[in-house]
N, C-alpha and C positions, 0 to 999 in steps of 0.2 A: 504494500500500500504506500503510494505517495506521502510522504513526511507530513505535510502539510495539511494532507488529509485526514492524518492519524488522529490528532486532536478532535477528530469529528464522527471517530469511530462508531459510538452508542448512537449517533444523531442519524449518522446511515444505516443501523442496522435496523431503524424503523421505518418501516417498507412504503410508505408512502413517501419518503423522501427518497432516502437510499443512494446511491455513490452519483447518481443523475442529479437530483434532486440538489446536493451539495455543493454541485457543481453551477449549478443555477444560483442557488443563494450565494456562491461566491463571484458572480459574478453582476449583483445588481448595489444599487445607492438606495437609501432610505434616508427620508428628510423627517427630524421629527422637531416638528415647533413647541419650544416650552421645553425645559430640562427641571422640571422639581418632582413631584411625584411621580406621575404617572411615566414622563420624559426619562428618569434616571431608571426607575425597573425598565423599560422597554428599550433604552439604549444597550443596557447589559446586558439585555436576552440577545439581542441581536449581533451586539458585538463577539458575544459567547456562540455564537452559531455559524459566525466567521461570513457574515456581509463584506461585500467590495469595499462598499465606502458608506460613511455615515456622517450626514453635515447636524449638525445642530443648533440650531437658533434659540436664546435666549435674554431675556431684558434685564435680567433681575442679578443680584449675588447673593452669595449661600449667607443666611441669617439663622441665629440658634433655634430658632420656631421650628426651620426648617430638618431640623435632624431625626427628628420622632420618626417621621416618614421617605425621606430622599435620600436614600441608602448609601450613594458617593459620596456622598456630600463628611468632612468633619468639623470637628471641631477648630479646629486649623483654619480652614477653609473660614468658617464663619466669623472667625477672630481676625482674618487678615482681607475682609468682605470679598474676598474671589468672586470674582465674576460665573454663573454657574454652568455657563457654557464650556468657560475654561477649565473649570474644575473635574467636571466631569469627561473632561476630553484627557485629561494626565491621569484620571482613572483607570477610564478603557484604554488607552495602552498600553499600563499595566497588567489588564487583563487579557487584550489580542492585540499585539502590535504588527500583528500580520493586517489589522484593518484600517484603511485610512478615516481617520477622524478628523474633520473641521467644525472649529469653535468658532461661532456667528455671534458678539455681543452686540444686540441691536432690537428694538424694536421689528417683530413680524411684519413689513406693510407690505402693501401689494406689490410696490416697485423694487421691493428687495425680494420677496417669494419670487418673482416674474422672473430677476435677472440670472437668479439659481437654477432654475425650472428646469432647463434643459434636458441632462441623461438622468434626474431620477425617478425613479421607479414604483418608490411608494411613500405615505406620506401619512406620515404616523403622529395624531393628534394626544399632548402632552402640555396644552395650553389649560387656562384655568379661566375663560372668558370668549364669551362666545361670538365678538364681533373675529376677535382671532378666528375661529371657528368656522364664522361664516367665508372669510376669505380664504380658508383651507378647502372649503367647498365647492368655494368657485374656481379656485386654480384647479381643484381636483376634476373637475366637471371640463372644462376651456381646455385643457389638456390632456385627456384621460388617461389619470393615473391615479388606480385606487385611492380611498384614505381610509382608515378604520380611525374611527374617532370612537374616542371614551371619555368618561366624566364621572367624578364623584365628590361625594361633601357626608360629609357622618358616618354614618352605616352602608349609605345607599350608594351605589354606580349602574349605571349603566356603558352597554358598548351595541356598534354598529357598522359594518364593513359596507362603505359605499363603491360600489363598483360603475363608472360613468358608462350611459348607453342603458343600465341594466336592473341596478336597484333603484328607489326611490333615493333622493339627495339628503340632505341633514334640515334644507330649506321645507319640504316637503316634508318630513321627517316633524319638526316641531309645531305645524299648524296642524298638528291630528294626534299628538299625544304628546300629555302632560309633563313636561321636563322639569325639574325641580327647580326651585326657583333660590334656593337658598344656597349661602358659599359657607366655605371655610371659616370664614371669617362671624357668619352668625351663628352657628351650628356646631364646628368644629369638622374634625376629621380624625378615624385609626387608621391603622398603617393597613389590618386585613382587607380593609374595602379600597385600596389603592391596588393590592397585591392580585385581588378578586378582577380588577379590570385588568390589569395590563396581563394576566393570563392569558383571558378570553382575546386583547388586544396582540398579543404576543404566539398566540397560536393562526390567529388570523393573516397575521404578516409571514408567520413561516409557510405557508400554506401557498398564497402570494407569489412567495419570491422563491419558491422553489418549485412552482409551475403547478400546481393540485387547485386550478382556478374550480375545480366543479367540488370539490369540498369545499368552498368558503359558505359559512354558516349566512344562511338566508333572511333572519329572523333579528328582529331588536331584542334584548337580553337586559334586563333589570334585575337588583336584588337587594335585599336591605340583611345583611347578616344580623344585624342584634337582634331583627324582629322575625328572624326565617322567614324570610318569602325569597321566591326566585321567580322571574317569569318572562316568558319567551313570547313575542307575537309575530306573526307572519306580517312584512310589510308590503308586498309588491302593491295592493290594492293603493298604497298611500302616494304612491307617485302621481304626480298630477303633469298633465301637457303643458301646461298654462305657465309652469314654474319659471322666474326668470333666470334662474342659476342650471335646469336640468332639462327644461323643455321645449316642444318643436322650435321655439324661438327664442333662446336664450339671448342675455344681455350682459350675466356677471355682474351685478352689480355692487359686489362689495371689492371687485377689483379697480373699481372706479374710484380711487383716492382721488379724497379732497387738499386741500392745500394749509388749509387752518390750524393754528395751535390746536391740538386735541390733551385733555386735560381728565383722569381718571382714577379714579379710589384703587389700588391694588390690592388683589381677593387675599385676606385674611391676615391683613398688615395697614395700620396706623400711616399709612403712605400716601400720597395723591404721584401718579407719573403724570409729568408735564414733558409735552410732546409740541417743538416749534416749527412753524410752518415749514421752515427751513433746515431739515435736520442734515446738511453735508458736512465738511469741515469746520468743527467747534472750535475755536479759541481758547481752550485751557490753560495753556501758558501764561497767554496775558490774563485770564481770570484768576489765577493764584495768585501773580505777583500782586495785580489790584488787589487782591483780599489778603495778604498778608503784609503791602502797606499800610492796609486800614486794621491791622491786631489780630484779624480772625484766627480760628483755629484753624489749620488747614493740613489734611493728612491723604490717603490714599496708595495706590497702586499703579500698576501702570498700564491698566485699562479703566481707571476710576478717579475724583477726585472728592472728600466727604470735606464740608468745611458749614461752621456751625459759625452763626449769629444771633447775639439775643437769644438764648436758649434754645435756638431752632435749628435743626441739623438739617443739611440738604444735599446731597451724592450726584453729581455731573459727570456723564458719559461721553466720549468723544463722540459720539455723533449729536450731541447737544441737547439729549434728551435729561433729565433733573428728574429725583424720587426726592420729596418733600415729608421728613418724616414727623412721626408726632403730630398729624393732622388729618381728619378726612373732610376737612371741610376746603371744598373748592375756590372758594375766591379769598382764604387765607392763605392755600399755597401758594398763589397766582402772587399775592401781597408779597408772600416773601421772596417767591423768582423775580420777582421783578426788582425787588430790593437787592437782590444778592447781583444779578445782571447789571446796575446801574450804572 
């Protein structure tokens, strides 16, 4: 057996994959938006399965909230705010560095999904908010390449493998059944109902990329472990013509970035992201030295910059996006971007 192959022994001797099958998973790219829960268990499965390549987009850095659940993630990590795409990318190459990994810190928008798009294959949702979501849908639809999307908050998760041409979309998908309307952040979260989806998310993708397109499970899947229920519904009826993301006439419309500051509460953190119209080459440089003529605290990394005024702490990204912490009230962060900016 090929060396390379060895590491993949147990993987092939189950016959729906098998030394073909292997050979297919190693030769495809998986994109998974969002690296914290669901993102770190399904990067590690994948990576552990020996994918081609595996790009990873994320906004955020590893925070101690974050340890209960996002398994790469340490203590380390959270103590030196690592960015969690980078983090998790010096992970898996410790685990397969036979797999190429890139680390995306950045905001998901559509002109950065669009400009990646090209050779991958599947599109592995690990996002924690659904306008993400929705633009996962549309790329996934406008290009057709699967997405299994998952979701969870407390006990509960669900998952769903959209196949473009074939299942109903995520768009079509939530105007016909009840998707829970609560995060992390009101409810909470365990680590088994994160574990619970990226399984069913995790079997879906291997199936996928190692060509068993007629076993990909058909049906939406929900389940609430503390209260035992699990439940399965046939979706094809929920596909609609009409859809603008899936149907006879599509439009994509959540690929249609607008241009305006976008400004947002982050799921299950005292944060607001502030997002400006103009997110290309940031100024950091000149923003530190302004703020440490003016006294501030000013610390970071070197994908990050945290510097706090008046009790207020606030973390700028080179691409010019700011997390505002210690606040979810919107035109407070705004107050202080703009004071920190001035």
């Amino acid at each position: 057996m090929d060396s390379q192959l060895e590491r993949y022994s147990r993987q092939m001797l189950f016959k729906p994959i098998g030394p073909e099958g292997q050979i297919e998973i190693g030769k495809k790219h998986a994109l998974i938006v969002g690296v914290g829960a669901l993102g770190t268990h399904t990067s590690e499965l994948l990576a552990r399965a020996g994918v081609r390549k595996l790009t990873l987009i994320d906004r955020d850095y590893v925070d101690r909230s974050n340890l209960q659940r996002q398994h790469l993630f340490t203590e380390r990590d959270a103590a030196e705010q690592w960015p969690k795409a980078e983090a998790a990318k010096e992970r898996l190459k410790n685990i397969n560095s036979q797999v190429e990994v890139e680390a995306i810190v950045a905001q998901a928008d559509a002109a950065l999904l669009e400009d990646i798009i090209a050779d991958v294959d599947l599109l592995v949702d690990g996002t924690d908010n659904f306008e993400t979501r929705f633009l996962m849908n549309d790329l996934s639809q406008k290009y057709k390449i699967p997405y299994v999307f998952g979701s969870c908050v407390g006990s509960f998760g669900m998952a769903f493998t959209i196949i473009p041409g074939v299942t109903p979309c995520l768009q079509c998908l939530i105007k016909r059944l009840p998707l829970q309307g609560q995060t992390c952040d009101t409810v909470g979260i365990i680590a088994p109902a994160v574990q619970m989806v990226t399984a069913h998310q995790g079997a879906e993708a291997l199936k996928i990329l190692s060509g068993n397109m007629e076993a990909v499970r058909k049906t939406y899947v929900s389940f609430d472990l503390w209260e035992n229920e699990y439940l399965s519904l046939k979706a094809d009826a929920l596909k609609e013509s009409n859809c603008l993301s899936c149907g006879e006439t599509p439009e994509y419309p959540f690929l249609q970035s607008g241009q305006e500051m976008k400004v947002a509460v982050l799921c299950g953190r005292d944060t607001v992201q502030i997002r400006p119209a103009d997110n290309q080459s940031f100024p950091l440089e000149k923003l530190v030295d302004q703020w440490r003529s003016a006294g501030l605290a000013v610390g970071g990394n070197p994908f990050l910059i945290s510097v706090t005024k008046d009790g207020a702490k606030a973390v700028f990204f080179k691409d010019g996006r700011a997390l505002i912490h210690g606040t979810k009230d919107l035109n407070e962060a705004r107050k202080i971007y703009h004071s920190l900016m001035g």
